[in-house]
Every structure is written in structure tokens, then in C-alpha cells.
N, C-alpha and C positions, 0 to 999 in steps of 0.2 A: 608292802610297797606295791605300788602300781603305776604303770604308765602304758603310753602311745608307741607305735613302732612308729619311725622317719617310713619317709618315702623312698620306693628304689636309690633314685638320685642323689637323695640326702643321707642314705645309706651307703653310698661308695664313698662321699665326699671325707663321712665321719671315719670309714673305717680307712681310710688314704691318710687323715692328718692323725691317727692312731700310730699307725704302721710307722707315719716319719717321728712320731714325739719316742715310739721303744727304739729306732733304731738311732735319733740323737742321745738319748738317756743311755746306751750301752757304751757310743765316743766315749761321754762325758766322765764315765766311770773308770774308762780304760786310762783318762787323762788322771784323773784323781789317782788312780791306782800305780801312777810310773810319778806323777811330780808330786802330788798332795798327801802322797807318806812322806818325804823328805820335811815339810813344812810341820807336819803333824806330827812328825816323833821331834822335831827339833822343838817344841813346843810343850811336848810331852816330858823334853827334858827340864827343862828350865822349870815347867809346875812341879816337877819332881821332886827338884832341889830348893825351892821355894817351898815346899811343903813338906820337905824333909821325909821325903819316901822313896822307896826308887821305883821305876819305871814297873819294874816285873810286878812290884807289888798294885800298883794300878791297872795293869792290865789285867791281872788276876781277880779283882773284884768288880772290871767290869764286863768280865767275861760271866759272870755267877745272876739269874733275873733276882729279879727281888721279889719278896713274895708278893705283890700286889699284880704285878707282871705275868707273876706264874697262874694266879686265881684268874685275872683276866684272859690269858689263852684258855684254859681248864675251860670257862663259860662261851667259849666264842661258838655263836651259833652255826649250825649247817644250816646253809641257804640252797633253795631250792626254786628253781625257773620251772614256770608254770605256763604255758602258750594256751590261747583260745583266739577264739574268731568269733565269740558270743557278744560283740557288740552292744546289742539292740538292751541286752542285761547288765550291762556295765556297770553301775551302780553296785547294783544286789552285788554279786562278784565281788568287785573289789568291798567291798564290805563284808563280805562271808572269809575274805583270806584276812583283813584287818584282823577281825574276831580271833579268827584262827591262833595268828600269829601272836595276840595280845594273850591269851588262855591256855596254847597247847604247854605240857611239863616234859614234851621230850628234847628243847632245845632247838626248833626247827624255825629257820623266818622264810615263808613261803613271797618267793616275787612274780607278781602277775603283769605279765604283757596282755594286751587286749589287739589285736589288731584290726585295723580300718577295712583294709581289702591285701590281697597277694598274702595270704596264710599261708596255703599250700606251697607256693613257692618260697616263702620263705624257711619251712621248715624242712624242705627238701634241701637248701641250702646250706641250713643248720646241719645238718645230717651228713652234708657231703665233706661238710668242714669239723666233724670234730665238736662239733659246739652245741647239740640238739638238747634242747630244755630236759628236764629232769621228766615232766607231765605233759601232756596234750591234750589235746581237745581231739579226738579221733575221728568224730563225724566233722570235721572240717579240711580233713586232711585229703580223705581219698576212700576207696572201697578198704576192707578188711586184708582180702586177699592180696591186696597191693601193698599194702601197709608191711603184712608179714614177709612178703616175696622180699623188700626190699631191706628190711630188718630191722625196722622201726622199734615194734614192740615188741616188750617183755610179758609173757604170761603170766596170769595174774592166781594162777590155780595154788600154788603155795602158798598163796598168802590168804586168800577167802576164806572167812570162816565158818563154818554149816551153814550157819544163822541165816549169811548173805545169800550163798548158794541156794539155797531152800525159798528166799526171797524173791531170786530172779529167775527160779528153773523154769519157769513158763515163759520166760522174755529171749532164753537162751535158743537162736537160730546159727545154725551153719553156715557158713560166711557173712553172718551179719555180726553177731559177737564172738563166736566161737568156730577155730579152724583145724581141722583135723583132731577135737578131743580138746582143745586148749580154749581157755577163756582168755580171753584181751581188752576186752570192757564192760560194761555193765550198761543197761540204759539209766535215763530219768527221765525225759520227757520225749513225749511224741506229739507229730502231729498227723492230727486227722482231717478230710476231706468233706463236703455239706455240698448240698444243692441251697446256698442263699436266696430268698425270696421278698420280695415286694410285700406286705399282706394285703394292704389295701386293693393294690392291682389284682392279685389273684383273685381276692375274693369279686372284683367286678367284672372280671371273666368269668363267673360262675364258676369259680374252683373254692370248695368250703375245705379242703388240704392240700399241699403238693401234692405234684404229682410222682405215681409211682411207677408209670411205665414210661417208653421212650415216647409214646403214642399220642400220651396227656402231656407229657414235656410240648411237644412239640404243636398240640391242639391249643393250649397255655396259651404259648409263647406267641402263636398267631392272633387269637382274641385279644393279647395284650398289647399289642401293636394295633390292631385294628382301634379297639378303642380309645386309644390317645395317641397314633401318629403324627395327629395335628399339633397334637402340644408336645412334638418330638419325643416321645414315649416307646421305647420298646421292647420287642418280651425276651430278648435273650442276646448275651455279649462271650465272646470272649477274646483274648487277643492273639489274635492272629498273624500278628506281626513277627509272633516269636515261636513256631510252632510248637517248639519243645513246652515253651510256658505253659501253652494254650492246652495240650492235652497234655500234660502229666497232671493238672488239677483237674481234667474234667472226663476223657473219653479211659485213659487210663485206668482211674478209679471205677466207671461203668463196670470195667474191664473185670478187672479185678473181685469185684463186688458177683457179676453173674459167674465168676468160675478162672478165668484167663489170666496168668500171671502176663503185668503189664507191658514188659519190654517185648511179648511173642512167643516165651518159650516154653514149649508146653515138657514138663519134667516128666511126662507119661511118656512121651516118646524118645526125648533127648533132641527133640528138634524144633524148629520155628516153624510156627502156622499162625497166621494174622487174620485166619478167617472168626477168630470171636467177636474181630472189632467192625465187622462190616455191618449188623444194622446199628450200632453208634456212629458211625461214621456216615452212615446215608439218613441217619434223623438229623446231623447239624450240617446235613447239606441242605434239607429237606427245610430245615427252617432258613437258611441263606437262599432259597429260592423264594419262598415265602416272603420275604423280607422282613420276617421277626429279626434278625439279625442288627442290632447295632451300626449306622452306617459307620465306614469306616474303618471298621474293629480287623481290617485286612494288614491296618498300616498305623495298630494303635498299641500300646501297650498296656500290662495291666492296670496299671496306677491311674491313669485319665479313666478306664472304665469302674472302678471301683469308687470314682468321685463321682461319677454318673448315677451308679446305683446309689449311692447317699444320697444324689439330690431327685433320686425318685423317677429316674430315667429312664429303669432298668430296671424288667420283671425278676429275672433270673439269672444267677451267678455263680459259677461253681468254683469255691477256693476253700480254701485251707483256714486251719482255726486259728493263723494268725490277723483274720479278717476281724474278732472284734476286737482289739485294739486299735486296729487301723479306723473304724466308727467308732471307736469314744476322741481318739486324739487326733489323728491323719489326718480323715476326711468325714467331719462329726456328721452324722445320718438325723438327717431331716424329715426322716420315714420308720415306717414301724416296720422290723425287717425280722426273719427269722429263719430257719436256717434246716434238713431233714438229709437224711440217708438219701444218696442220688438215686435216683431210676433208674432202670434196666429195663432191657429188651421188653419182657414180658414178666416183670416183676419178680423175676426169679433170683434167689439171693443164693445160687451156687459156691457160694467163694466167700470173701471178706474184703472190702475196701482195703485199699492197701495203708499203711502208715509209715512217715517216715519217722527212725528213730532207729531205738535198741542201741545204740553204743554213746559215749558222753567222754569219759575220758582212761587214758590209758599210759603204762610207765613206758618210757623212753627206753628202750636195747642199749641206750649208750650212757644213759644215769648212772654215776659214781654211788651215786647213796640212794638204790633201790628202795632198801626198806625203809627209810625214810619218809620218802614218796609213797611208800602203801602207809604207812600213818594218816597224811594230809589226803590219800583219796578214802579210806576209810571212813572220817574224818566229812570230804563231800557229799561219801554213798551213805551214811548215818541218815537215818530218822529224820533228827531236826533239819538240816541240809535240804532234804528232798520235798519236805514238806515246805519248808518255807518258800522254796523253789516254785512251787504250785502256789501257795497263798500270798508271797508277798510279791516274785519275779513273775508272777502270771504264766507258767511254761505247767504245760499240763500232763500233768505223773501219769506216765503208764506201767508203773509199778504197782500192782493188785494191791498189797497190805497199805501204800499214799495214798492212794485214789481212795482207800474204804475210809480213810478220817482226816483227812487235810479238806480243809474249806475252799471253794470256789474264790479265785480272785475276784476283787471287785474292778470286774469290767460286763458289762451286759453285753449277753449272749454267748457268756462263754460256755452255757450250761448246754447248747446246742452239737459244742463238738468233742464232749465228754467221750473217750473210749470208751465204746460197748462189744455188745457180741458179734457185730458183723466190720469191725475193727482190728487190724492185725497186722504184724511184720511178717510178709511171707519168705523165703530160703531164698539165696542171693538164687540166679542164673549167671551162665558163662561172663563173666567179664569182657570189656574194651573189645566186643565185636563190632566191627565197621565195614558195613556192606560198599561196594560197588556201587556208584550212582547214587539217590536220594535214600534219604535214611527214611522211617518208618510216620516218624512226624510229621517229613515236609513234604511225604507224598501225599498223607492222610488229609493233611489240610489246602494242597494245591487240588483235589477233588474236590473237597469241601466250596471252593471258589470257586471254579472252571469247570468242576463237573471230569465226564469220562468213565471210561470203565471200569468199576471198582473191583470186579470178579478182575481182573485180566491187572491190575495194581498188586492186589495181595497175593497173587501168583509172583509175581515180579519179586519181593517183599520174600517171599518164603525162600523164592529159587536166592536171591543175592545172599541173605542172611544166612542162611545152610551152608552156604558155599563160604560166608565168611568165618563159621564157628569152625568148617574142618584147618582154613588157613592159618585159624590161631592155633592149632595143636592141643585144644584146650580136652582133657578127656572128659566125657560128658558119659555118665551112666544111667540108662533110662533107669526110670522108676512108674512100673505100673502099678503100681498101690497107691500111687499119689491121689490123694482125694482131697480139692481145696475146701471143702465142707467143713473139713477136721479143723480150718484154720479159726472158724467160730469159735466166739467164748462160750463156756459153758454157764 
């Protein structure tokens, strides 16, 4: 079974005419129960004696089920709610629980909710109320450590069997899937992060590859402006309208990639230093000055620049490998486009791109029938499930044993944002730190605009953030062995 959640509104209005049909259906019963035995034995008398029995003897054999009654409870299924916020898969999904439900021998009918938007709110509410699904969707919900603080999840270590364990010991990160020793979910798909490219453009800038430093990004991005400004052409977008959008696909990942985990926190010290991101942050000013920059892209969102680059507008683009889908169906590309590991500083690949991912789904703290539920996720995290998940849902397995023999969906260019060695889930940092003043994004990108002093910013940046990780009480234990290099695949 599957369906749609209502919306807020239409979600109070349903559970209001709920609330008043139990509490006329409990009147109605209390009324049968003082007048409709009078009616109903006096009825029971007269069938009695019409049928030559007496009453005790009727009520004694309709007290007794019969056995078609008793076979039918014997078989009655355990039902099991399922919550996600995978949307965009909706099909596949409900089609993978159908199957399910038609083939499993342990008696289980799994019910999937898909929701539109307000997941986490919703299941926060489920939770407050007694009513939280049996399964989740956990990268939907919230961080790991928030999930467990609040008592979501159920650990999954009793139940995993070598097989699986052995499967995902390299995916298993510290607040990502696993907290204090305990596993919580598993991944299946990640996504990874590309510098998207023009080819034609490039190549008429005299660029015969991307580029690999921020140097050539940004040498690119001006030639390719220069030479079709006229036919509104230019070498490089992003959207700036939404800071956080704008660099967590692009400056983020730089970040990442030379050595710097992306939110600032250096795990060597236990503290915030933002100075990794200062020459990515003065290269895409450096092209905003230049007027490689996209006009506009101050007060634009993704989705308009990504129809730009389809229609050959746009040298350079940094997103996520949900991008080729978006050029076969969204916004079909009218251009030969392709896609490379971003640049850095000085080409230097200290770190790993970051990806998101590592967790998919996990059992509810408050599931009556746990084991159950590890059947139906057993059952997801299987073989067939995760493959097909990659071959037929297009979500791309970062599960090492999927990824060596599940086939490429057929969507072009998705062979571009395949998990490799400079791709990885790095260890959470401190959670729900919130500085003083501008957060890290919107100062990075009001430079990026208006310029000022960057040294005299990420002081700012380091002094707030430091000062907000002691107010959260979070215990933070440097780690000088930390080496993001280790985060490469081998």
C-alpha cells in the first residue's frame, strides 16, 4: 500500500472529524449498552422459543469463533508504516514495497507514506504523539546525533549479519551512521559533487581539459565570457541568492577536496579556522569582478541557472550528480556538457570531496514489532534492492561490492559523478553551532559581491564560531592524528 500525506491543514481538519466520529461511536455504544440489551434479549427470547432452544444455549455457541474465523485471525498480517521523503523515487519505492508485500513468507504488509514536503516535522510529531512509523527514512529527518538525543532510533547491531557488516565497514563514520559504537543505518546511495562544463566553450577558450586549479577556473571563466558576451554568454554561475545553496555545491567541496572539512572545523585542533577557504573565496570574487559571473546570479536561484547552462549560457557549473537527470528531463541540454573533479587552490587533492550520504533508513525506538521491521529493511539493504536502486531508480550506490557490478542508469552523464577515490563521507563535526551575526555562508558570499576585507572576515568567523561551539557545551576532543588524506579511496 502507498499513499500521499495531506497537508498541515488538511491534516488537523482530518484528525478533528476523527477525534469527533470515536468520541460519538463511544455515546452510541454506552446507548446500546443501557437500552439495546433490553431490545436484544427480548428478541433473543422469542428466537429462543421459536427455535426451541434456550437462550444460555445460544449464547454459548455464539461465544465459541468458528473455525474459518479462528484461521482468518491465525493469518491476519502485521502491518508495518514505512515514512520517506524520497519523492523524486516514488515509483521505484512504492513498487519495491508492492513486491515485497506480494513475496515476503513472514506474513508482513509493509505501508509506505511518501511525503511531499514537512517530513521532519511530521515525524517529529509522530514521535511526540505515540504514533511514529515502524521505519524511516533517516537522512530525512535530521543529523544522527539528534535523531539518537531524542530517541528515535533503534540500533541495528543485533540484528546485522557479518555478511552486511563486512559490506558497509568502510561506509561506517561516527555521527554519520554510527554513535558511540552503535550502528543506526546503513547507506545506499550518495551524492557526489563535479565541476559541469560547456565543451565547446571551453574548448574555444583554448582549454583542451578543465580546469585543475582555481587559477585556470577563473583564466576559463573570463575567456569564456569574453568571447560570447555578446550573445550573453558566460564563463561561470552560481546562485547567490541563497548562500548556503551556492557554496555548499561549490566552495565547500573545493574545501573539502584540498584538506578542510567544510563547515570550518578543523578535528586537529577541536576548533574553527576558515582560513582554508580564503583563496576559493577570492577566486569567485575574482571572477564577480571580472564579469565572468552570470549577471544576476546575486538574486537568482538554482534552477533558472541550470536552464542557462542547458541552453549554452553557461561555461561553468558546480552541482551535484543529481544534475544529469535534470538535462535529460528538467531542462533537456542543448549542448555537449561534461562534468571533472573541481579545482583547488593549486591542484592539490589534500582531502576528498565531500559526499552526502551514509545513512538511508532506520527502525523507529517506538516500533511494536522491531524484528519485523529488520525483515522489510534486510529485505531493502539486500543485493537485488540496492542494485536495482542504482540501475533502475538512477541513485548512485556507494556501497563498494553495488557499485563493482550494478550497471550505469540510463541517463547520460552520469558516468561523470561515479564515486571515486577523491570521494567520501568525512566524520560529522559539532552539531547546531550558530554564531553571532552572519553565519559563514552569508559572509563568504556578501565579499564575494561587495568585496572588503577577507583576512579581517574569517577572523570574525573563527572569533564567533569558537565562541559559539563553547556556548553549546558540546565536548569536542582534538584529534591530531587526523589526516584528511586517509579519507581517499584506496
Amino acid at each position: 500500500m502507498s499513499k500521499f500525506v495531506l497537508s498541515p491543514n488538511e491534516n488537523a481538519k482530518f484528525l478533528l472529524r476523527n477525534v469527533s466520529v470515536v468520541v460519538l461511536g463511544l455515546f452510541a455504544n454506552q446507548l446500546l449498552e443501557t437500552f439495546g440489551g433490553i431490545a436484544l434479549g427480548a428478541c433473543g427470547s422469542n428466537a429462543a422459543k421459536d427455535s426451541g432452544s434456550s437462550p444460555s444455549a445460544s449464547a454459548g455457541a455464539s461465544a465459541s469463533p468458528s473455525p474459518s474465523a479462528a484461521n482468518a485471525a491465525a493469518q491476519e498480517k502485521t502491518k508495518l508504516a514505512y515514512w520517506t521523503a524520497e519523492r523524486g523515487r516514488a515509483d521505484f519505492l512504492k513498487d519495491t514495497v508492492k513486491r515485497y508485500n506480494e513475496t515476503n513468507k513472514d506474513n508482513i504488509e509493509v505501508e509506505i507514506t511518501i511525503f511531499a514536503d514537512n517530513y521532519a516535522q511530521a515525524v517529529d510529531a509522530a514521535y511526540a504523539g505515540g504514533t511514529a512509523p515502524d521505519i524511516i527514512n533517516v537522512s530525512g529527518v535530521g543529523t544522527l546525533g539528534t535523531l539518537v538525543a531524542k530517541n528515535y532510533l533503534e540500533p541495528l547491531d543485533s540484528y546485522l549479519t557479518p555478511e552486511l557488516k563486512k559490506q558497509n565497514e568502510s561506509l561506517l563514520k561516527e555521527g554519520v551512521n554510527t554513535l558511540q559504537g552503535k550502528i543506526y543505518s546503513l547507506p545506499n546511495q550518495g551524492s557526489t559533487y563535479r565541476l559541469l562544463y560547456n565543451v565547446d566553450l571551453l574548448n574555444k577558450a583554448g582549454y583542451a581539459k578543465p580546469p585543475e586549479t582555481l587559477d585556470e577556473l577563473v583564466d576559463a571563466a573570463k575567456k569564456i565570457t569574453q568571447a560570447g558576451k555578446a550573445e550573453g554568454v558566460y564563463g561561470f554561475a552560481l546562485p547567490y541568492k541563497s548562500p548556503a545553496s551556492a557554496l555548499s555545491r561549490s566552495a565547500a567541496v573545493i574545501a573539502s577536496l584540498t584538506g578542510y572539512e567544510k563547515s570550518g572545523f578543523d578535528f586537529k585542533t577541536g576548533k574553527y579556522d576558515f582560513s582554508g577557504y580564503a583563496e576559493i573565496i577570492q577566486a569567485f570574487r575574482q571572477m564577480w569582478v571580472d564579469g565572468s559571473t552570470f549577471p544576476g546570479s546575486e538574486s537568482t536561484d538554482i534552477d533558472p541557472l541550470k536552464a542557462q547552462f542547458a541552453e549554452g549560457k553557461i561555461g561553468f557549473l558546480l552541482s551535484s550528480s543529481n544534475e544529469p537527470g535534470v538535462f535529460k528531463t528538467q531542462f533537456p541540454a542543448k549542448i555537449k556538457w561534461a562534468a571533472a573533479t573541481v579545482p583547488t587552490g593549486k591542484g592539490v587533492r589534500g582531502g576528498a570531496a565531500y559526499m552526502t550520504g551514509g545513512t538511508w533508513y532506520g527502525i523507529s525506538k517506538q516500533s511494536k514489532n522491531k524484528d519485523k521491521a529488520w525483515k522489510f529493511l534486510s529485505y531493502m539493504y539486500g543485493d537485488q534492492v540496492l542494485t536495482e536502486s542504482q540501475e533502475v531508480a538512477g541513485w548512485l550506490s556507494m556501497v563498494p561490492a553495488i557499485v563493482a557490478k550494478a550497471k550505469l542508469p540510463d541517463i547520460p552523464g552520469t558516468e561523470y559523478f561515479l564515486p571515486g577515490k577523491y570521494d567520501a563521507i568525512w566524520p560529522q563535526p559539532p552539531e547546531n553551532i550558530v554564531p553571532e551575526g552572519k553565519n559563514s555562508d552569508q559572509a563568504f558570499v556578501d565579499y564575494i559581491i561587495a568585496g572588503g576585507n577577507l583576512d579581517k572576515i574569517i577572523q570574525g568567523l573563527n572569533d564567533s564560531y569558537n565562541a559559539a561551539l563553547s556556548r553549546s557545551g558540546q565536548k569536542v576532543t582534538p584529534n591530531p592524528s587526523f589526516n584528511p588524506s586517509q579519507l581517499q579511496q584506496k
